[in-house]
Each structure stands twice: as structure tokens, then as C-alpha cells.
N, C-alpha and C positions, 0 to 999 in steps of 0.2 A: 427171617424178617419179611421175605414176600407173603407168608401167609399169613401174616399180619395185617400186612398194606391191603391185601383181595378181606379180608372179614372185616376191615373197617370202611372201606370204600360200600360194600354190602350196604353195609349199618346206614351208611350215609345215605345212599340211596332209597334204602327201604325206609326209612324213616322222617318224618314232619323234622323241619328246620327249625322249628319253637324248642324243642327236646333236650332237655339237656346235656342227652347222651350223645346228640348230633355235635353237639358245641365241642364236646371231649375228646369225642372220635377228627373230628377238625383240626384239634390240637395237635394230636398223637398223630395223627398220620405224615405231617409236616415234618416232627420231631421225631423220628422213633430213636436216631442214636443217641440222641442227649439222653431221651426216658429209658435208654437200656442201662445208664451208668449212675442212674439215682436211684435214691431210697422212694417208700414208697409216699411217704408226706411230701417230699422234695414234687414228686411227680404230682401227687394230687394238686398241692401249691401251683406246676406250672400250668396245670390245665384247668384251674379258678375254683376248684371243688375242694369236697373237703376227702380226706382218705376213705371214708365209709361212703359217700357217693360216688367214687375211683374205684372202690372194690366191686359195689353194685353194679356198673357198668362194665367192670369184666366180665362179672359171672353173667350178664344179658347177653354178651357175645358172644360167650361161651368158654371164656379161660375162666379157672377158678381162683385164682388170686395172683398178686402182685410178682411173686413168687416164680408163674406158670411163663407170666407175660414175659419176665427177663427172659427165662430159660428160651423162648420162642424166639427171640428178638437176637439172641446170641448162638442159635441154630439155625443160619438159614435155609439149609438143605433138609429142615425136620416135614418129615410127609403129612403126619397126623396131627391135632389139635394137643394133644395130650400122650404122656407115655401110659394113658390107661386103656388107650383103646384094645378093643375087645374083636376080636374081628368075627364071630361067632353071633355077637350083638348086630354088631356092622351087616352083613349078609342077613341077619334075620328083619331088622329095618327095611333095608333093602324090598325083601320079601313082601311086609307090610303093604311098603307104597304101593309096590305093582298090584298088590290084590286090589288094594282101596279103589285104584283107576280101574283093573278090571271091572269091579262092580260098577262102574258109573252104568246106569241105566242107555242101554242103545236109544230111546227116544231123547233122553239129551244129549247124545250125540247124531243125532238125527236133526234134530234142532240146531244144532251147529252148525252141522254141515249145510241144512237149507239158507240159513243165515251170510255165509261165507258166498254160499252159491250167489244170493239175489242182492249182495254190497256191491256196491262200485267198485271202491278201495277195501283190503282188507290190510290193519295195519298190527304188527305185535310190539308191543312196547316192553323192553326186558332188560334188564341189567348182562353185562357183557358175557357173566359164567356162562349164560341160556346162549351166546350166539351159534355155536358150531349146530344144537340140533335144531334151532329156528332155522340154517343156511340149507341143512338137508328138507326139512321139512317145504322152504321154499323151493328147491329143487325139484321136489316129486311133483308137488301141485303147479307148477310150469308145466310139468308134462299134460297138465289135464286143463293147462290153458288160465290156469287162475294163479295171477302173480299178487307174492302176497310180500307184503313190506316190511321189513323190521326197522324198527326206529330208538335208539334211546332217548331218555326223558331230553335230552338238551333237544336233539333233532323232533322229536316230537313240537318243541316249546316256539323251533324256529317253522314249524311246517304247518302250525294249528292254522294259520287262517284259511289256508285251501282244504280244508276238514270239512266237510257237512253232513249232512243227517243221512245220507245217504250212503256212508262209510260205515266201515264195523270194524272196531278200535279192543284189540287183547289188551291185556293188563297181566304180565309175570311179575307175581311179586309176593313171595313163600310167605314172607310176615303179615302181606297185606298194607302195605305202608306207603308202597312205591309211590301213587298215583293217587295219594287220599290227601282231601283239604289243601288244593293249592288251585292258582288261576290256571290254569291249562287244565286240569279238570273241571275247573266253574266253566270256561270257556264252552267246552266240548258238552259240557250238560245244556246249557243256553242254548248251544246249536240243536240241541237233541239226539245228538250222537249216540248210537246201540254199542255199548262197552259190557265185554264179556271179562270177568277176572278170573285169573287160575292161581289159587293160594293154597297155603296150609292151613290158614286160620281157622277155625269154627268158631270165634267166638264177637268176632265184631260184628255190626252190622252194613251193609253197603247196598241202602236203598236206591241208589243213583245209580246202579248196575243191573244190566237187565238180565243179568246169568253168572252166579258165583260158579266156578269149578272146584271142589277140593281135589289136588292134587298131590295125596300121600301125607303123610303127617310128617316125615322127618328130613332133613336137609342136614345134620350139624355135621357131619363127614363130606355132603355133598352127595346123599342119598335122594335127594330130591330129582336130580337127573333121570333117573331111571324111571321115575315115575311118568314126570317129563316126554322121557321116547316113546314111552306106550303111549300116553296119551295121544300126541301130535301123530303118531303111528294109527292108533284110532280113528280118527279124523280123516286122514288121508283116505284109508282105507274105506271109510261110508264114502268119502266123498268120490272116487274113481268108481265104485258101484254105482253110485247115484249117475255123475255124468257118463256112463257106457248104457244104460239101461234106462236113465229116465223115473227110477222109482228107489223111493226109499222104503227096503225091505220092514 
């Protein structure tokens, strides 16, 4: 059942409040013991949908039917999403993302790092999966004298007004949802706040961002981590070159 509760909490996060799927995952996560001991109209009925937008919204989170969700809800020590996992798949994903982030071009990570360098505040805004390697990440760059902030959206929401334009504001958020079309974004756009996002997406657009990252394509095991360490590894590593030498190779 706990990995149920963490991919629905996700959803919620990563995604606009208007959503329908927001509204179900709200439900469901309140309820999960009543909805493990109903049929699957019973469950669509509690959560105001119909059974075909109940099943829609599993397969978005990534269970394949009504079926998978019981079985998950009445496992709670199951590690993986499915008994179809692949672990051959799993580690070749894996693989994927690290290459994708290898490739990031070193002048936008140069660009980053001057960025990071000449903000006041630098703040990352992430859903909680991301905190352990945002904690290391902030540890290394304390060594080099630059403290850098994690915040989630709530603390974000309570800290905008000492924001200014003169901060530089991450956005973690795989689906690209986290931080899109709400007032704490209008907010931080009116200041004119420099907001870098590191996603999965390719497909939306985010004109109000002054630097998309793709960061790996796959997440649904929790592949997206690794892509993650390198990244932030990246970083770190231009930016102590940078601050020991003064120049960006």
C-alpha cells in the first residue's frame, strides 16, 4: 500500500488541480482500505468517475488495471509496480538516462553553473523522492561556499514573497507539471525570477522558463534518480572548477 500512497502523492504534485486525475488520486489516497475491498464500479462510483475514466487514470500512473491496484494495496511489502518487471529492461533504462544527461552539451552546463554562480539565492523546488540527492548536492556546493536551498511547493508558496529577480529558482518535476499554471509561478514570473526546469518531457512547451533540462526519459521504477546524480554531479563538478580557477573551460 505504501507504494501506492508515494505514486499517488507524485501525481498530485506533479500535476494542475483542475485535472481530473488530481481529484481521483485525492480520493484514493485518503481511502485506499475501503478501495482495496471493492469492485471496480463500486471504486469508480466512490471516486465520482465513471469505471472507464478509473481505469484511464490507472494506466497514467502506471498500474494497468483495477486488478494490479488490488493486488498492490493488499501487498505492502511489493518492491516493484508490477510482477512484470523486467530487470534487464530496468538497468537498460537506467543506461538510457545516464547517456541522455551525459550528452547534455558542457556550454549548458556552463551556463548553469555561471548562473548559480552570480544568483543571490539559489532555490530547488522538488517533490520529496528528489530530497536525499538535492541534501548531498547541497553539501558539496557548501564546500565551495554556495548554499543552495531546497524547498517544496508548500514552502516555496510560504517563502515567495522574499523571492526576487535576483534569485535562481530549479523546478524538479519528471512530468513537467509540478510548477506549471498556478499563482506561485505567476508570482515569480511578475518578479521576473530566472527558473531553470529539469524534466522528462519533450513535448510541452514552458516559454516562462529560461532553461529546460531534459533529464533522461524514464522514471516509472524510479530510474530517473540516476539520471538526477549525474546531472547534479555535473554541476557541482563545472562549478568547483569554475570557483578554484576562475574560468570556465
Amino acid at each position: 500500500m505504501e507504494l501506492v500512497i508515494i505514486i499517488l502523492l507524485e501525481y498530485i504534485k506533479e500535476n494542475p488541480n483542475t485535472e481530473t486525475g488530481v481529484s481521483i488520486a485525492k480520493i484514493l489516497v485518503q481511502h485506499l482500505e475501503k478501495i482495496s475491498k471493492m469492485s471496480l464500479e463500486a471504486a469508480a462510483e466512490f471516486c465520482l468517475c465513471s469505471p472507464s475514466t478509473f481505469t484511464r487514470f490507472l494506466k497514467s500512473i502506471g498500474i494497468n488495471n483495477f486488478k494490479e491496484l488490488r493486488k498492490m494495496l493488499n501487498s505492502p511489502k511489493l518492491v516493484f509496480h508490477t510482477d512484470n518487471f523486467n530487470k534487464e529492461e530496468y538497468i537498460a533504462r537506467i543506461h538510457q538516462n545516464i547517456q541522455e544527461v551525459a550528452d547534455i552539451s558542457d556550454q549548458v552546463i556552463k551556463d548553469i553553473v555561471l548562473n548559480i554562480y552570480n544568483a543571490k539565492r539559489v532555490i530547488f523546488i522538488a517533490f520529496p523522492t528528489n530530497y536525499s540527492h538535492l541534501v548531498d548536492f547541497q553539501c558539496k556546493m557548501m564546500m565551495d561556499r554556495k548554499y543552495i536551498e531546497i524547498f517544496s511547493k508548500l514552502q516555496m508558496d510560504e517563502n515567495i514573497d522574499s523571492i526576487d529577480k535576483s534569485d535562481l529558482v530549479f523546478v524538479i518535476s519528471y512530468q513537467g507539471n509540478f510548477f506549471i499554471g498556478n499563482k506561485t509561478n505567476e508570482k515569480l514570473n511578475c518578479k521576473k525570477v530566472k527558473k531553470i526546469l529539469i524534466t522528462q518531457t519533450s513535448i510541452k512547451k514552458y516559454a516562462d522558463f529560461y532553461k529546460v533540462i531534459k533529464c533522461g526519459s524514464y522514471n516509472y521504477y524510479g530510474e530517473g534518480s540516476h539520471a538526477l546524480i549525474l546531472l547534479l554531479d555535473r554541476i557541482y563538478q563545472e562549478y568547483s572548477r569554475f570557483i578554484s580557477t576562475g574560468v570556465l573551460y
